[in-house]
Steps between C-alpha positions, in 0.01 A plus 500: 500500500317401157695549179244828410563628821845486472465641125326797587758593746769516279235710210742808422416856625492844402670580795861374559378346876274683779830567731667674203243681372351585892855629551548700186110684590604556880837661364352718267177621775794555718721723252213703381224498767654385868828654505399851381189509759750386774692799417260706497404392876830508613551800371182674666613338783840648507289800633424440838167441659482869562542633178319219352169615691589876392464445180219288527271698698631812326191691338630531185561133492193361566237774288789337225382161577158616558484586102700247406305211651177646463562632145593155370215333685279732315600477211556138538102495569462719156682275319313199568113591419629718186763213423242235516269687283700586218659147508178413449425663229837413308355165591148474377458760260635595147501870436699730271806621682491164688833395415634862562371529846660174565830582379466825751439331827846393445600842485612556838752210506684657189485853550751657764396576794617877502349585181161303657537771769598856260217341256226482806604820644456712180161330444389549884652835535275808556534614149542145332242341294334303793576764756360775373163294432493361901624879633128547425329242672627625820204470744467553881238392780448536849307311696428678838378214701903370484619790478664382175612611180554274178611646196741435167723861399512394155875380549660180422912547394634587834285318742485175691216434206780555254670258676258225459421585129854428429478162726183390318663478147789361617278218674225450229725257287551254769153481561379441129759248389437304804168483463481449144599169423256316811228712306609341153536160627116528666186377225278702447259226480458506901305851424263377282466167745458789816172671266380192440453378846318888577820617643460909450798695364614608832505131622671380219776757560578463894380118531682334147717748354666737758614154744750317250653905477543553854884309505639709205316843622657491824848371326453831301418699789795390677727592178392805462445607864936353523565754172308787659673489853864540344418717191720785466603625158114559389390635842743862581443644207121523558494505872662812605717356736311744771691326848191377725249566176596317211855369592515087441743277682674441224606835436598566882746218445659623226495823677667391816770323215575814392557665858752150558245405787544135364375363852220683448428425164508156595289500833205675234550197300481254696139654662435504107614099515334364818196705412450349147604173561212496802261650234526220238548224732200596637298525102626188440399357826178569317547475191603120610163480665349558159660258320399222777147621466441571142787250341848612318418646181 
């Protein structure tokens, strides 16, 4: 071994030694994260394959789910075209108001989440301020051929759409400050290069700009669609809490706390769990995909 080889083996570290510092990290993922999920399954388990699929298959359990996957997925989706557009414009535009704006997509992290949920409900309610303004858009219209209707009541507080209006601002901030710094860090000199070589405006957006984004979009997706499938605080006071209408898994849990059913509490979240966990793994199955194919940003 050559005297610099030898020198940089002994350079000093941040870290007191990889075994140390791997132990200290698998300790504290253990305490925090492993042990508390390994409760959670032994406790759900602690039910008994019978009751286990009772309260699985149970109605009310799964229109919960229904909403609270499908909710957070939506909103999730929201999240990231409006996300990416007003980080964006935070981004490459100076405005009055611009530094207000910023300071409010920050909002949501600061404010609690009950008074997120009284504050949206007495805006969204049939006599609040944006209520009372959508309570006459209602609209209906059949089309015979299905034999279909589609319409809107007017009605937002109380509803599954309640529901997602209160997972949407929750979600926006994750979306926005992930986003925003990739869009800081990328020159806006590879614009003007795109219109120079007769690249049209759409071009230039989905060929140069929108690529080196995809990583930190679908990071933000995944952040906010995470936040979204276990809100509770900002979501039952705008909901309803109507069982198989606008009743989120969440609050069934709590619910079934209440009654002492902790089995069943726990078999709901560990659907909750298995069904998130196969949700993200799967986004960033793909979001790892991206990164391979358009670099790591």
């Amino acid at each position: 071994m050559s005297t610099a080889t030898a020198v940089r083996w002994r350079e000093p570290s941040i870290l007191p030694g990889f075994g140390l510092a791997l132990g200290i990290t698998l300790t504290a993922l253990s305490l925090i994260v492993l042990i508390p999920l390994a409760a959670l399954f032994a406790k759900a388990a602690g039910a008994g394959p019978a009751d286990i699929w009772a309260v699985a298959t149970s109605p009310r359990t799964l229109a919960a789910l229904r909403l609270s996957f499908l909710g957070a997925l939506f909103a999730a989706l929201v999240n990231a075209v409006f996300g990416l557009i007003l980080a964006w414009v935070l981004v490459r535009y100076t405005f009055p108001g611009k530094r207000l704006i910023d300071a409010a997509v920050d909002l949501p992290f600061a404010l609690p989440t009950a008074v997120a949920g009284i504050a949206l409900a007495a805006i969204y309610a049939p006599n609040g301020w944006v209520g009372a303004q959508l309570a006459k858009l209602a609209f209906s219209v059949t089309i015979p051929v299905l034999d279909l209707t589609i319409g809107f009541d007017g009605k937002v507080a109380y509803t599954p759409l309640g529901v997602m209006v209160a997972l949407i601002f929750v979600g926006l901030p994750f979306v926005v400050r992930t986003i925003q710094p990739v869009l800081e860090e990328l020159p806006a000199d590879i614009e003007e290069a795109a219109a120079l070589l007769g690249a049209s405006r759409r071009r230039t957006i989905f060929a140069v700009l929108l690529p080196p984004v995809v990583p930190a979009l679908l990071t933000g997706f995944v952040l906010a669609f995470a936040r979204a499938v276990g809100e509770y605080g900002s979501v039952i006071f705008i909901a309803g809490n109507v069982p198989m209408v606008s009743e989120i898994a969440p609050l069934l849990i709590v619910m079934r706390l209440e009654q002492y059913d902790y089995a069943g509490a726990a078999v709901v979240g560990t659907i909750m769990l298995l069904l998130s966990f196969a949700l993200i793994l799967l986004v960033n199955l793909i979001q790892a995909r991206a990164r391979r194919r358009f670099g790591d940003v």
